[in-house]
Structure formats: C-alpha cells, structure tokens
N, C-alpha and C positions, 0 to 999 in steps of 0.2 A: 246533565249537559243540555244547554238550548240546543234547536232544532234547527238545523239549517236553513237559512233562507234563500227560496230558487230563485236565479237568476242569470240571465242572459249569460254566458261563459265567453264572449265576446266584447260585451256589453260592462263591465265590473264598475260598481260605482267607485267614484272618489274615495269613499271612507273604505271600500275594502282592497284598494291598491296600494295606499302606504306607501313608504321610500323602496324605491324600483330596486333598492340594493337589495333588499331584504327579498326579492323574489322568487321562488324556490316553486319545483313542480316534481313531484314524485307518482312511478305508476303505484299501480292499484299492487299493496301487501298481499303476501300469500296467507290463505288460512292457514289458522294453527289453531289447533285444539289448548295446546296450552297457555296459549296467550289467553283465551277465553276463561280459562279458568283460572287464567290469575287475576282476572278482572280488570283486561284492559278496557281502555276506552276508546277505541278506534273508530272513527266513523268515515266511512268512505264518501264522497262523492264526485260525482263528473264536472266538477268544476275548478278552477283555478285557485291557488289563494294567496294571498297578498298579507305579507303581517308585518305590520309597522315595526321597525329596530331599527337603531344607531348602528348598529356594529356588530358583524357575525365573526367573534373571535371564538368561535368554537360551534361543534354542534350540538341543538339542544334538542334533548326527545324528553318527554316527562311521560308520567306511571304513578299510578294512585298510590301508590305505597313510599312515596318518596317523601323524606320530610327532611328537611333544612338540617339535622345535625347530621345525618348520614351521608352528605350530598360532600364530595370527593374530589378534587383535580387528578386527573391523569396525565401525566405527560412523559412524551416519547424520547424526548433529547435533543430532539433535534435543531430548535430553536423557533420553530412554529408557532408556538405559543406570543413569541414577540415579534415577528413581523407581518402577525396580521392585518394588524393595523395600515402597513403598508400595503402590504396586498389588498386589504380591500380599498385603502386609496387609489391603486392602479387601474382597479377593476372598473370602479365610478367615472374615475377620469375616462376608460376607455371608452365609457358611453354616453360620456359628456351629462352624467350624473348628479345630480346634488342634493342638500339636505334640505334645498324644498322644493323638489319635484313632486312631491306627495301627491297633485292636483294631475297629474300624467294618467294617459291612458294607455292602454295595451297597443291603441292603433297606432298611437305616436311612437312606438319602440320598434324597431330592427331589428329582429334577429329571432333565432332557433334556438331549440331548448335541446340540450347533450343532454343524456343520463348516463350518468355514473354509479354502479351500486358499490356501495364500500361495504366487502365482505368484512365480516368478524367481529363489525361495530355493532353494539347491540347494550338495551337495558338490562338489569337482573332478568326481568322478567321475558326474556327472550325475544321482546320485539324487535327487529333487522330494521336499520333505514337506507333508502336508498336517497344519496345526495345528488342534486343535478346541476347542470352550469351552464351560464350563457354562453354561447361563442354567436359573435357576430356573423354570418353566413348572410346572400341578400334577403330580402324583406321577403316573409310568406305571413301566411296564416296561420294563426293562432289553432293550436288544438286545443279541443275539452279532454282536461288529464283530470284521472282520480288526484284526491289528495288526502291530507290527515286532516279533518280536523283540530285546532289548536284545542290547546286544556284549557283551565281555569288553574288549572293545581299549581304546584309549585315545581321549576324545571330542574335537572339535574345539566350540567354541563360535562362532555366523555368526550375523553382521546384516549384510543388505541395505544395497546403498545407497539414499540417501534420493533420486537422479536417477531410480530408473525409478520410475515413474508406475503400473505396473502392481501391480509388490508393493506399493507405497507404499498401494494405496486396502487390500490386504488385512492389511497390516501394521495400519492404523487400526483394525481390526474387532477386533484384539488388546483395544486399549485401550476399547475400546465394551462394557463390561461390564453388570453386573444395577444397580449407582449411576448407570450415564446413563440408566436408566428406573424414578425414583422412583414407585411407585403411588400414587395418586391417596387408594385406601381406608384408607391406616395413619392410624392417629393423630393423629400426629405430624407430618401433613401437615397435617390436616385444621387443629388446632389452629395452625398456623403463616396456614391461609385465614381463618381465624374471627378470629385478633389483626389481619389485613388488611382483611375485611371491616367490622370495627367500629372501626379505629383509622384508617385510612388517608385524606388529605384527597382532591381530586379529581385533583391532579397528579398523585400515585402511583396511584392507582388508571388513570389515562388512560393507562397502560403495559398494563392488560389488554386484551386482544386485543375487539373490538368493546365496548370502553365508551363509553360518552356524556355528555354533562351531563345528560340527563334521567334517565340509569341510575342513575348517581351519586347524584342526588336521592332516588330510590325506596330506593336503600339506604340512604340517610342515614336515612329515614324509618323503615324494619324496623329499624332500629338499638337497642338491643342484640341479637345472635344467638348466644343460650347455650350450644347444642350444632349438630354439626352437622346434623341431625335437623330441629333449628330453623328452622337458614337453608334446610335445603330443601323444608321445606313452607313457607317465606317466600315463600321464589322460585316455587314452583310455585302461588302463589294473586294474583303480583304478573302485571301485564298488562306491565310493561316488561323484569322481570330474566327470568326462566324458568331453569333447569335448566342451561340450554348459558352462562350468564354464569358460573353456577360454575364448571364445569366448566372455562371460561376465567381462572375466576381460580385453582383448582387446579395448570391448567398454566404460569401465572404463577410459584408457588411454588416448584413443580416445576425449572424454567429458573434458579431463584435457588439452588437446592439445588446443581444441577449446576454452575455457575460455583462454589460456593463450594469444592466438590470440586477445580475445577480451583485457584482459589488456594491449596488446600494444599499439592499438586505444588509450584507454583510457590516456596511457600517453601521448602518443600525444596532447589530447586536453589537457592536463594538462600543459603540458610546453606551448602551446596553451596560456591559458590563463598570464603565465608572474608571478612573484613571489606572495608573500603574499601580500594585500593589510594592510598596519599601518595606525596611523596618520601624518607619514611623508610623504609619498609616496601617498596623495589620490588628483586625481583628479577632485573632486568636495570638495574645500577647507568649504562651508556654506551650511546650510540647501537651499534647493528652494525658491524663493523669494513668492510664493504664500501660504506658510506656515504661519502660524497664528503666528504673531511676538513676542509674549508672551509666545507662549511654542516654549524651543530649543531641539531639537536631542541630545541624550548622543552620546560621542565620538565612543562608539562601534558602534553605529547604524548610523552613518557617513561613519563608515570601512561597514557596511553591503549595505547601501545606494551605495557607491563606486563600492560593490562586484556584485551587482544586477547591476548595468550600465555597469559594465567590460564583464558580460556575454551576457547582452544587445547587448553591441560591437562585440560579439564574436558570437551571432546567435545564442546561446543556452538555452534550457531551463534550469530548474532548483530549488534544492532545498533547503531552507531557515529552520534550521533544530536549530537555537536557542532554547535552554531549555527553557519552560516553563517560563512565565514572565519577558524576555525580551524584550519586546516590537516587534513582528512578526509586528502584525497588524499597528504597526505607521512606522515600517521599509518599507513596500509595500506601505502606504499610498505617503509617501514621495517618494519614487521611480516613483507611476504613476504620481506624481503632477509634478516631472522633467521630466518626458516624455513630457506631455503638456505641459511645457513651454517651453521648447527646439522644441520644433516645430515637435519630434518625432512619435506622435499619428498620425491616419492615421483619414480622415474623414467616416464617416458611419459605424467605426470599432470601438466601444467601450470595454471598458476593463470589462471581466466577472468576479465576484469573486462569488465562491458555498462555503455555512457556513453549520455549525451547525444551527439548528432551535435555538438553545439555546444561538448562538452569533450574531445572524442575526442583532436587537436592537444596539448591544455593535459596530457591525462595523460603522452601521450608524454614533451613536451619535461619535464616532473618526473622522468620516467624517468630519462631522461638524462642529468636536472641533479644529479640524488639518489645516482642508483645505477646510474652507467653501468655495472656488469659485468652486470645483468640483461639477458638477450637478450629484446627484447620485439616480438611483432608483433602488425602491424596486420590485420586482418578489416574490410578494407573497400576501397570503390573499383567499378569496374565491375561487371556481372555475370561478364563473360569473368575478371577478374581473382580474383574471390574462387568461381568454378570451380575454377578452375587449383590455390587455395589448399586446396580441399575435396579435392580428387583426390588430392594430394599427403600430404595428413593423413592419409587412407583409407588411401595403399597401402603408404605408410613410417613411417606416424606421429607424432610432433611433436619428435622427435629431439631434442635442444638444447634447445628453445623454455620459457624459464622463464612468462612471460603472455603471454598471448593479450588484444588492447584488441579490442572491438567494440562497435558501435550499438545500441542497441532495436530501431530500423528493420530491420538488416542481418540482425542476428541471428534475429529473425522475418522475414524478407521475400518466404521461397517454402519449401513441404514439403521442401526436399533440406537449406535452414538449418537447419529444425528438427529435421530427424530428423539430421544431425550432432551437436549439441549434445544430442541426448537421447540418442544410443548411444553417442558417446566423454567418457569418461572424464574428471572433472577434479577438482583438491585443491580447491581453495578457487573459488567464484563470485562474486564482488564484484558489487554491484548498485548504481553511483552512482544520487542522484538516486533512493532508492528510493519516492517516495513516487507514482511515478507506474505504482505496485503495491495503491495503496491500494484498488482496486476487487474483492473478491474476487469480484465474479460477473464481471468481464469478461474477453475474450479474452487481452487481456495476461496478466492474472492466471495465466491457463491455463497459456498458452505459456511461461512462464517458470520456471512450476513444476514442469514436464517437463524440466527443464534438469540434465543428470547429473552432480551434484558431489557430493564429500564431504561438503561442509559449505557453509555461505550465510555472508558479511557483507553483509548492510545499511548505507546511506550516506544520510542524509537531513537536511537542518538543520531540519525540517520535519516532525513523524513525526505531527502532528495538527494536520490541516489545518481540517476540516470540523466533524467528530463524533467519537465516542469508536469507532464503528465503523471509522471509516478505519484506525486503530492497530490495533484487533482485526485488522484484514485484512491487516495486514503482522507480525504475530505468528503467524497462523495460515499465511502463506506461508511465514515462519521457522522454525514448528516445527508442520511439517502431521501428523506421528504426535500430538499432543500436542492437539493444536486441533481438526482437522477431524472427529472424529467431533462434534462439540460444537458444528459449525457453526454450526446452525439455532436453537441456543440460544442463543447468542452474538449472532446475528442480532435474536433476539428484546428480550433486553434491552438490546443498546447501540444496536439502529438509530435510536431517537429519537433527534432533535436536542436540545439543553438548549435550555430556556428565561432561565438567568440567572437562577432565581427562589432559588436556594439553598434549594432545599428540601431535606427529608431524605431521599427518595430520589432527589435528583438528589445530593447529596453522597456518600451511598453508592456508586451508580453511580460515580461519578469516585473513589473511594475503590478499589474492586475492581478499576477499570482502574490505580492505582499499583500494586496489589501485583501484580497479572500481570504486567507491563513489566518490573517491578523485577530480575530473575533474567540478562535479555536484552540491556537497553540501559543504554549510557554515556550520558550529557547533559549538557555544559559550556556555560553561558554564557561570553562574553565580557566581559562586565562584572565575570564571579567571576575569568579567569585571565588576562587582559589587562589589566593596572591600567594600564599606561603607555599604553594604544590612546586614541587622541583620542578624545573624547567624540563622543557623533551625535547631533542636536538634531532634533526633528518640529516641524512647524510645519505647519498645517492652515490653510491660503486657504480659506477662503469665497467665491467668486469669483458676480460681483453680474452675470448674464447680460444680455447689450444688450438696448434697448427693443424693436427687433424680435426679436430671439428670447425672450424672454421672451412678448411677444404671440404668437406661434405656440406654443410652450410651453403657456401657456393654453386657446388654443384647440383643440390635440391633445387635454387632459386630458379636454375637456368634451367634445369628440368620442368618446373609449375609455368614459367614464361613459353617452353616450346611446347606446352602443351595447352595453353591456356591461349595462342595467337591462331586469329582465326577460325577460332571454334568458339560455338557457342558453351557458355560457362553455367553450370547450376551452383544455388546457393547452397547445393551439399558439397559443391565441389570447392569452394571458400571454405569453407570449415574443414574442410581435411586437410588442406593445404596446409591454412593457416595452426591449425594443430600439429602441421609435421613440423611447421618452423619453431614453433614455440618449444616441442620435445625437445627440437637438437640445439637450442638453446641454451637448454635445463641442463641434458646430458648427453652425448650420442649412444647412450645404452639404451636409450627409450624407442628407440629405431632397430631396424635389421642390417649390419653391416657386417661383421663377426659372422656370423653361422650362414655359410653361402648354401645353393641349392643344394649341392652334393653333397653337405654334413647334416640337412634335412632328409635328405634319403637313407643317410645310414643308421640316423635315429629311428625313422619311421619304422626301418626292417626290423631294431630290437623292439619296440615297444610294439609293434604287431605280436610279437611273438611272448612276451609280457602278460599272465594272466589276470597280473593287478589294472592293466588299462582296456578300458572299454574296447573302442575303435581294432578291429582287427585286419582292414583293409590298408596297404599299406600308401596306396594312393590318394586314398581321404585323412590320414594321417598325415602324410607330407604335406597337403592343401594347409590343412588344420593349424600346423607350424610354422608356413610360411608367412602368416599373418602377426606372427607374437615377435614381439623386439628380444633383442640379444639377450635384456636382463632377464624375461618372462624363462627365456629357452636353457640360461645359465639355471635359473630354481628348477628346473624340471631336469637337468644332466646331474642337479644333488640330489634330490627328491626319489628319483629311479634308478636302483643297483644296476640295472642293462645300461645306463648310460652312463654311468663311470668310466669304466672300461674305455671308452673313445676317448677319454681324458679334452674335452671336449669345455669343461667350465673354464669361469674366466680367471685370472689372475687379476691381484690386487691391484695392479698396478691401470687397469680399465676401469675400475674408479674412481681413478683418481684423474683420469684424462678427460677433466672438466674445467672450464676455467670458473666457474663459482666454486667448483670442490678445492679448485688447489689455491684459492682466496680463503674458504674456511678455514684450510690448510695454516693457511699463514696469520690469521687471526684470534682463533679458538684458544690458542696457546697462550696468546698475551692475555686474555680477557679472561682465562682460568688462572693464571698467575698473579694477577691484580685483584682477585676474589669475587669479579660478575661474576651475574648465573642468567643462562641465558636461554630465550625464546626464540624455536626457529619454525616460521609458518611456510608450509609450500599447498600447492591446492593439488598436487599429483602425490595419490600413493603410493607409486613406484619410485618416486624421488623420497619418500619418507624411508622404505623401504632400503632402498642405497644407503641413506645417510645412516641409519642403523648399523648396516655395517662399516661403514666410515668412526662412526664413532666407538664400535668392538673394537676393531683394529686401529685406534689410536687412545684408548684406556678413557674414555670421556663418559661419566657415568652419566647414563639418560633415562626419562620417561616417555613415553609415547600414545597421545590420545589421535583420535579420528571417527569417522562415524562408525565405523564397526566396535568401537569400543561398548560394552556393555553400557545401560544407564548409571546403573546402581553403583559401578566401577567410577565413571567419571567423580564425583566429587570428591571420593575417598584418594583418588590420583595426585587431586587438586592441595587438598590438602596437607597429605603426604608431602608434596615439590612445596610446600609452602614453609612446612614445620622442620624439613630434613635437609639442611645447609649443604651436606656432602653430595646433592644432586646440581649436575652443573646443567643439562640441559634439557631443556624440554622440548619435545617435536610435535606437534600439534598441523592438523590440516585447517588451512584458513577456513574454512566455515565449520565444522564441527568446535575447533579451539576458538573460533573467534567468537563468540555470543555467549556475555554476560556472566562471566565466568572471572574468577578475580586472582591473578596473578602476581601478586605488588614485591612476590618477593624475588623476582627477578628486577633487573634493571636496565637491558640488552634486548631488543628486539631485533631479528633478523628473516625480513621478508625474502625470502632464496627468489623465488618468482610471481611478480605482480598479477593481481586481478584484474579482468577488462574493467571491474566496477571498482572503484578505486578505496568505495566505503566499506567493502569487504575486508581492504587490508588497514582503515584507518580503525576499523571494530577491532583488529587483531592487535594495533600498536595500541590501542589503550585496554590491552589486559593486565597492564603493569601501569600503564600510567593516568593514576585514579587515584581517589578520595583513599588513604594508606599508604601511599608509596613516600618515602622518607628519604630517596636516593632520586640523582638525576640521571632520568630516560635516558637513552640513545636507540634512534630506531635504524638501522641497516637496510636501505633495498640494494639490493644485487639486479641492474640492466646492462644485459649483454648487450656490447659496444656494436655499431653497425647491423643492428636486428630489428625483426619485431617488434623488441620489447621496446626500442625505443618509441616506435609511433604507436604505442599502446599508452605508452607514459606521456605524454602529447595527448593523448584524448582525456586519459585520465586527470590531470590537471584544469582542462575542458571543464569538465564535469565539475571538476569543489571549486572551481570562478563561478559556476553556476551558483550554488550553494551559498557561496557568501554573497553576491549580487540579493537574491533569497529570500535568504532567512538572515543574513547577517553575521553568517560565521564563519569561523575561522580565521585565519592569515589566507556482480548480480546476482544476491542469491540467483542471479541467473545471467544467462552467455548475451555478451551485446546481441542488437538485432544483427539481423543479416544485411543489411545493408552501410554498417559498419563494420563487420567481417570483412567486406567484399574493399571496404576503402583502406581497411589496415592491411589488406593484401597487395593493393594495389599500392598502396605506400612505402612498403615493405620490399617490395619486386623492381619498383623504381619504373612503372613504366605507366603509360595515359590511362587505357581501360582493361582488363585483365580478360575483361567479357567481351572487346572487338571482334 
C-alpha cells in the first residue's frame, strides 16, 4: 500500500474530493488484535477522504482475502437494494449536487457530518464499519476525522440481515435523510399551509394535531390568509388559534410531504416488479415437479406461485393477501417446494413458518398431502420436549430439515424461544394469519420482528381490519428499513379512523394507502377466480328480544343514562356498560337477575360450611357471588350437594327466555330436516356453554371447539365433523374456530353475536365457504332489534367500505379502541355525550 500524502485537511485538492456524493468520514476503528492477524490493511489517518463513485448502492469494505468468486450479495427484503438509486438521487438533489461537481471544495459545502455506527455489519475478517451522513445543519467548520484508507484490492459489496434487530434500527438511520425533516420556513411549505388553512372544510382540518370545532370556526372567520405573515399575525391577535395551531398545521404538511416521498419509493418498486402477472405471461408454465401428481394447482395459484418467485427475483418481501379460502397455504407450499428444487434454498437455512395453534395440524397434514419429500418439523409440544428440540438445533444445527411449523404462542413463550429465533438463521419466515401483527406498538409486534430471516411472506385474508393504520403496521413490519424511520409520520396521518363521509381527504388518505400496498401485496377475490364456487348468501335476523328481556334491557339503559349524567365517565366505565348491554342482548342469564341478595346469603351459609370449598367466611362468600351471573351461580347449585337442597337451579324453560334462542328454536328444525349441517360462532363462552344444553335438551347432536380445546384435539375434531354426516352441528368460538381451519362440509353458517371487528366474523363465514365446498353458503347474523348490536353493525360495515375502497374487495383479534366503545354507547343510549 502507497503511503499517504499529508496534506492540509481543510485544504483537499481537486483530485482527492471527487463527486461530493461519494463523501463519507468515519471515526478512528477500535484496535483489534484479530483484525491484525488476519492481515488487515487499515491505515488510519487525520485526514478526510474524498473517493470518486457514481453511485453508493451499497456498502463497500474490502479485505486481502477477498477474491471475485467468493464475493456474495446479501439482501434483507426489504427492497433497499432498488431504491437506491433514488435515494441517492434525493440526497444530491438536496445539496444541489451533481456529476460534475468533482472541481468543489469542502469550503463551498454546508453542512455537518452525523455518524452513524451500523452495529453487526462487518467483513469475514471482523472488521466493524461505521457509516456516516450529511445532514445539512448551518455552515461550520470542517473537522480533521480519521479515516480508512482506500484498497487497491478487489471490493466485496454487504447487506445485513434484516433478522438482527440491532443493525436493522442503524440501517434505518441510512434512509432517515435531510427529506424526512421538511422545514417548516421554505415557501413552499408555507404556501401548501396557507391552500390548507383557507381551502380546507373541518374534516380535513380535524387531522391537525389539537383542532377543534371552535378552532375551526375562528379560522373560518380570518379567512382569506394572503401571506404567511398574515396568517400569523391572525393567529397571534386570535384568543382561540395562537402560534402553536400553525405550527400544528405546518407539521400536518410537513407528515404529507413525507408520505408522499415514500410513495414515490414505492412506485418505483412497483414498475420494479414489471406488469401483472396472467396465465399467458407466467414463467413457471407447471406445478414443481415434487408436488404430489394427483393434486394439480388451480390456474390462480399458478399466477400467485409465479407472483411469489417474481418477488423472490426482485429481493422482496411480501404479502399474500388472498381472501379467505383460496388456498394461502398450498400457494407457499408450492413456492418452497420450487425453491428446493431449483437449487434456491440455502443449506443450514430452513424455511420458518409461525401458525395459529388452531392451524398448526392443518399445515402439516398439507405438507404431506402436497409435498411429501419436504422434511418438515414441528416446534411444538411440552416444555421438556421443545428443550430437547433447541439443544439439538444449537449444537448440530438443522441438518436436513427443509421447514420448521411453529405457534405464536410457542415461538414467543420464554427468552431462550426468542433468543433462538433471533440468532439462528433462516431463508424465508412465513407468518400465517398475519394480521394478528397489525399492532405496531405491541409486544407481538416486537418479538417477531426480531425474528432472523432473509426475507418475510405475509398470509392474511384480512390485511384491513380496523383502519388504514392496521395495513401501515403490517407494511412497516414487511419492510422496516423502508417504513420505520417514517413511523411517527405514518402514525400521524393514518391513525384516524374514517368516517364514511367521502370526503376529499378521507379519499386521498385511502388513495396513498393503494399506492403504498401496491409494490408488496397479491389480493384475489373469490368471486373474480372462483366462478364455479357456490354462491354465499347474508341474510341479517333482526331478532325481536322476549318481553322480559327486553324490560331489563330498558331498564339497564336508563340506569347507565342516570348514572353517566353529570358525572364524569371513565373509559372502563364504557366497556362495562357497553358489555352489560351486549350480555342481555345475547341472553339475560349472562346477568344477575334470578338469584337475589337473599338466596346469596343462604348459599354463602352452606358452602361456608362445605369442606370442599375454600372460602370459609360467609361474608366474603356472598361478595364472591354477588358478582357471577345467574348461569355462573346455576353450575355452582349442580356442582355443590349443599346447594341442591335449596332447589335453587334454573329450569329449562330460562333458556329458552332468549329471543335468538327461541329463533334457533324455530329454525335448527327445518335446516336438520332438509339435511344442512350447521356452524354456530358466538365469541362468549357462556353462550357456548347455554347452547350445549339447548342442543342436549332438544336431541341435536354437536361438537364443540374453543380456545380451551386441547391442540392435538383440534384437528382430529375437525375431521371427525367433516367424515361423520350424522353430526349436525358445530359450536365453535369466533376466534378460536375462526382461523384457517376448513369446514366445507357444512353449508349453514350462524353468527349468534357479531364481532366489533367485523373480519373476525367474515374469517368465521368462510370456514365453509372455500376452495371444496360443493353446496351453497348461507351465513345467519342474528342482530337484536333496537340494541347495541345494531350500531355495532353500522361500524362494522364502516369498516369492509373501508376495505373495498382499499384493497378492492369485496361487494379484533382485539376490542375496538375506547373511543369507539364510548360512541357505540353513546349511540346505543340515544343521548349527546354519555361523558357530560
């Protein structure tokens, strides 16, 4: 290696500044003894270095031992690798750049130097780089920074994987440029607050950060605001707007600037990827030759097969977003199996896929059915047993093993699961069921984006559940170099809910969220590539509540109203409300009416006395039971010999003092004499519970799953209601029975009581109707007339207009927010604010 030549570090000639793109400053490397003995060649010095390049699409360190056939791409997925180009067009442009500034000196540049160290990234040979970046700040002085030495040798080009977590937050910092912090003072800002401040109605404006209706008014009223000058001695003489409302609506702009930066990325990888994939244009013309020769792929899942090897091609991850019983599962099957036979899979690097507990069984036996030569294990079963399985991976590695099937549960369920899955290695991640990802601030969220793969597929029939946010949060888990620096801004504009009012920025908003998706995700209906699939019919019960339940109904409302005026209201006090109403909806056994205080007291005295029951205190007993609904307190008068004797349970005939029960009543009968078989989902185990005995006590033979259901139980259940005609129905809790689970030998669907999330119960209607069912659907909701349910079913609708606006389809694993709680109560009760 030549010798460096000194000189001025303020001073750099022409020849060693090169294009100002390429300008980079690293501090001074720590010693390392083994770096020296691998025979680096590091040469430090206190001065600057300047190295001539076109284009920094990657970073390069080189190493004596490096030679051209050894030399690797790496890539993360996340689609980095292809908008570079852009990026670093932004960056140039940001400092008014070009490809023949070569002649520039240090003095004519602006700006400060950030460092960034990107943990993790490093050669064979152990040497660490730290990458550093301009951000324009005002003009100072140049420091003298160590630096590397360029090589002679020949360079390697490295990207990190997107599994460690560590480089992955410093890798973002790359893309977190001088465009993710538009200034507030250009122009061209201002003029973009000023077309806002004077054009905008109050919907769009209700997206700035503490607006109001009364703010809204004030500025309606300063309206016109000619310069910005204007509007801020408007604001500054206004008693409601003030200074900081600008300022809020600047950084409004500002958040719209930044999304629109990222949609240009995004078409990028869009035209990236090359037109629609048909069946004329696909190049993988036959199934894999290791596929099972007796079952063939439908022609759509050829085009998905095709679309999943095009992003394959393209470095991307990605996600597979077919409705609901189109075959997900044999579409990835077939994808890994042409990996492996294409010579594509990597050795020691198997392919991870995380299920539902409740689909764990169903991926196997597709395995099997599909593509028996795949060696596939399971990750799961006791703690001793999936020990055994971590030890063994640890000391010899995964030898053979082409997938690896695991749970959510399992695979998060103690620090030694997760720190497995985040230090070894794996090709592809499959994430059935991904939508139960859609929270990007929750722990899930975390823990699975710590998960060390090359690359992600997404599985969801469902990919917008809620809001326009849930999708941002499963895009930003897909492609986190890409997203997350942008989090907070992304947060800002999609976290509203829609209103349904089609306004222009609610259309826009839903406009920005197609073109971002667009790059990432597949979406089939079934209605566009199933023309032969039986038709599936809604039919919406109104169901007209009995005379006493309806009288307690009323009388609850007027109770939650005189207790809810003029008092302040908490958002736990919405949720119990709103839960007593939806109980007596369901049934009034799920309440305390029946067992008055006084036949609480004379249970408390026997089971005081009771050596099989804990509690011996007869007044902490009676508290105890004052709290349990009528059905809880009936199993506990069967359960306990002392409380026989009071004769104290209920009679049958209190089960049937339902008006959905005495609908089932009147229907089960015809639809067992016409030869359905039928699915009934409810999300309350106590109504599952009722129905059990509803269906003893009228000879209807049944199965019954729910989350307490064993794993190992589930499929065998599954199968069982599927092979054995003489079972007429099935009871299944909406989310345990609802995911991925295949029922086709029913044809009767009956939702007893709707989910706030509406995709919860459209997962449940298509466990029968999917790619096998040979009969046509009917799906049953049961909404009590004058309730709840109705303005629950009113948002719900909301929400799949959302969805097709979208994603273009159609015709929660978790409880709305609270501030939906609080409007379905308030709509429900029939009065202005519940919280006055």
């Amino acid at each position: 290696m030549s010798t460096p030549v000194d000189r001025d570090s303020d001073s750099p000639s022409p020849n060693a500044l090169g294009d100002l793109r390429s300008f980079r400053f690293s501090k001074k490397p720590s010693f390392s003894h083994e770096a020296v003995a691998s025979g680096s060649s590091l040469v430090v010095e206190e001065i600057p270095v300047f190295v001539r390049q076109k284009k920094l699409q990657s970073i390069i360190l080189s190493s004596d031992e490096e030679d051209k056939d050894n030399t690797e791409t790496l890539f993360n997925g996340d689609g980095s690798h292809l908008i570079e180009e852009l990026e670093y067009e932004d960056t140039a442009g940001a400092h008014n750049v070009s490809s023949d500034d070569s002649n520039h000196t240090p003095n004519n540049f602006n700006g400060s130097i950030k460092s960034f160290e990107n943990v993790g990234q490093s050669t064979s040979n152990g040497i660490s780089m730290k990458i550093t970046k301009v951000i324009p700040p005002p003009p100072v002085a140049m420091p003298s920074r160590k630096r590397l030495q360029p090589q002679t040798k020949k360079r390697k080009r490295i990207k990190t994987s997107d599994g460690d977590s560590d480089s992955d937050a410093e890798i973002d910092d790359e893309y977190t440029d001088e465009k993710n912090f538009v200034k507030d003072s250009t122009s061209e800002m201002r003029q973009k607050a000023l077309e806002l401040l004077n054009t905008s109605t109050e919907i769009e404006l209700r997206a700035v950060k503490g607006m109001t209706t009364k703010k809204f008014d004030a500025i309606v009223a300063l309206r016109p605001f000619s310069t910005w000058y204007d509007a801020t001695c408007k604001a500054k003489n206004s008693r409601l707007i003030g200074e900081q409302t600008l300022q809020n609506v600047m950084h409004m702009v500002s958040c719209q600037e930044i999304v629109t930066q990222l949609m240009k990325k995004c078409e990028i990888l869009a035209l990236k990827n090359g037109h629609s994939i048909t069946t004329t244009n696909m190049l993988i013309k036959s199934q894999p030759d290791s596929l099972n020769k007796e079952l063939q792929l439908a022609g759509y899942q050829m085009i998905g097969l095709n679309w999943l090897m095009l992003m394959n091609s393209q470095k991307l991850n990605m996600m597979l977003a077919d409705e609901m019983g189109l075959g997900k599962t044999v579409q990835v099957i077939a994808f890994l199996a042409y990996l492996k036979e294409s010579g594509r899979t990597r050795p020691e690097k198997p392919q991870l896929i995380v299920v539902p507990a409740s689909t764990l069984d169903n991926w196997y036996q597709e395995f099997n059915r599909w593509c028996p030569t795949m060696i596939v294990e399971k990750y799961h079963g006791s703690m001793d047993e999936r020990r055994y399985l971590r030890t063994k991976w640890i000391r010899h590695g995964f030898g053979d093993v082409d997938v690896i099937l695991t749970t959510y549960s399992c695979a998060a369920n103690s620090p030694e699961e997760k720190k497995l899955f985040k230090t070894k290695e794996f090709h592809y991640i499959v994430y059935d069921e991904a939508h139960k990802l859609k929270n990007m601030t929750s722990q899930t969220f975390e823990v699975f984006s710590n998960f060390n793969g090359n690359y992600k597929i997404l599985l969801t029939g469902t990919p917008l559940q809620n809001n326009l946010l849930e999708l941002m949060s499963l895009l930003i888990f897909l492609m986190p170099t890409l997203f997350r620096g942008k989090v907070d801004n992304i947060k800002f504009l999609f976290s509203k809910g829609t209103k349904g009012t089609g306004s222009k920025y609610e259309m826009h908003r839903i406009e920005q969220a197609k073109r971002i998706i667009e790059p990432f995700m597949l979406r089939r209906l079934k209605a566009d590539v199933l023309k032969s699939l039986p038709v599936k019919t809604l039919v919406v019960n109104n169901v007209v509540m009995t005379e006493h339940q309806k009288t307690r109904y009323n009388t609850l409302v007027d109770e939650i109203k005189e207790a809810s005026i003029g008092k302040e209201v908490t958002d736990n006090s919405h949720m119990m409300w709103l839960m007593m109403l939806r109980k007596l909806t369901n049934h009034p056994l799920l309440l305390r009416y029946h067992f008055e205080d006084d036949k609480l007291y004379k249970m408390a005295k026997l089971l005081a006395l009771d050596p099989t029951y804990k509690q011996k205190n007869e007044q902490y007993i009676a508290e105890d039971l004052s709290f349990m609904s009528d059905f809880d307190l009936h199993k506990m008068c069967t359960e306990y010999r002392c409380l026989g004797k009071l004769g104290y349970d209920l009679p049958i005939q209190m089960f049937l003092d339902s008006g959905k029960f005495q609908l089932l009543n009147k229907i089960l009968p015809d639809l067992k004499d016409r030869g359905h078989r039928v699915l009934i989902f409810s999300q309350f185990l106590q109504i599952l519970d009722l129905l059990e005995i509803y269906m003893s006590h009228c000879g209807h033979s049944y199965l019954r799953l729910d989350g307490s259901t064993q794993v190992q139980e589930r499929q065998l259940m599954i199968d069982l209601y599927n092979m054995d005609e003489s079972l007429f129905v099935f009871l299944l809790s909406t989310k345990a029975g609802g995911l991925g689970i295949n029922l086709t030998a029913a044809d009767t669907v009956i939702i007893h009581d709707i989910d706030y999330n509406p995709y919860n119960d459209k997962q449940a209607e298509d466990r029968c109707h999917r790619v096998g069912q040979t009969k046509p659907v009917k799906v049953i909701k049961f909404i009590s007339k004058d309730s709840v349910e109705e303005s629950m079913f009113k948002v719900a609708q909301d929400k799949l207009n959302l969805e097709q606006q979208v994603t273009g389809g159609g015709n929660d694993d978790e409880e709305p927010d609270k501030k939906t709680m609080a409007q379905l109560l308030k709509q429900s009760l029939g009065i202005e604010d519940v919280s006055s």
